[in-house]
C-alpha positions as CSV (number, residue, x, y, z in Angstrom):
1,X,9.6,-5.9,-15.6
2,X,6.8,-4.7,-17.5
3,X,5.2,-1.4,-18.4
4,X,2.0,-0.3,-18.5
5,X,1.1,1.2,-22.1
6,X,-2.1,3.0,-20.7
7,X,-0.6,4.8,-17.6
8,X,3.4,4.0,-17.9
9,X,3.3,1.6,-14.3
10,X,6.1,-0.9,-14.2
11,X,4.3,-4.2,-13.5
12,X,6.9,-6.3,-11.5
13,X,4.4,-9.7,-11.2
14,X,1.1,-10.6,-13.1
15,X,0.1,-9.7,-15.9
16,X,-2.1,-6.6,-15.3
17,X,-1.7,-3.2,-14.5
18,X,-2.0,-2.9,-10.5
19,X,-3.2,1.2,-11.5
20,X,-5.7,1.4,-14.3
21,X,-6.4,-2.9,-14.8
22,X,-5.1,-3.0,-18.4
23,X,-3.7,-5.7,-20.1
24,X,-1.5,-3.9,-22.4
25,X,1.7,-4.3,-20.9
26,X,5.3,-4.6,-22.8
27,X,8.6,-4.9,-22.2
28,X,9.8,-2.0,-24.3
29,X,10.3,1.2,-22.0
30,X,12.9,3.6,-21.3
31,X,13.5,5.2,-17.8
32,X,12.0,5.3,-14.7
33,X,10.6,7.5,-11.9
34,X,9.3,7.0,-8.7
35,X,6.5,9.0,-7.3
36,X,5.8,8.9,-3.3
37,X,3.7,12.1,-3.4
38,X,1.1,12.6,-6.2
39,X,0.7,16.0,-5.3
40,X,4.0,17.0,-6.6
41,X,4.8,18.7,-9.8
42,X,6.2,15.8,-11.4
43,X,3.5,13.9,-10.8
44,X,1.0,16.3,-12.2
45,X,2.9,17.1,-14.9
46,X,3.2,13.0,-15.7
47,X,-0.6,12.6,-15.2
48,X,0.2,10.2,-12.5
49,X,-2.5,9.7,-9.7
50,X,-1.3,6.7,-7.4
51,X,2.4,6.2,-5.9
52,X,4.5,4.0,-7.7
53,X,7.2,3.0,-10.4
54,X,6.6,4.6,-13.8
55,X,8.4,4.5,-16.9
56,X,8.9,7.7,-18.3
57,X,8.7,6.3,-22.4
58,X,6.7,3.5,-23.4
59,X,7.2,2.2,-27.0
């Protein structure tokens, strides 16, 4: 798995970001979170605007 350096998606296939179309993807990230409901805390407090897997450090 991949992550997103842009908005810290984990990209299981391809080799684009499903969320914000980027490129930039690597293999070195740390942690993970699932968000179901973007309207959470979390979510807001991560920035993160679609459901998904997200890692929570991207390096």
């Amino acid at each position: 798995m991949k992550a997103c350096r842009e908005c810290k998606r984990i990209v299981e296939e391809g080799d684009e970001c499903v969320v914000c179309g980027s490129k930039d993807l690597t293999r070195n990230w740390k942690g993970i979170v699932i968000i179901w409901d973007v309207e959470s805390e979390i979510a807001k407090k991560l920035g993160i605007t679609a459901p998904g897997k997200y890692a929570l450090q991207v390096f």
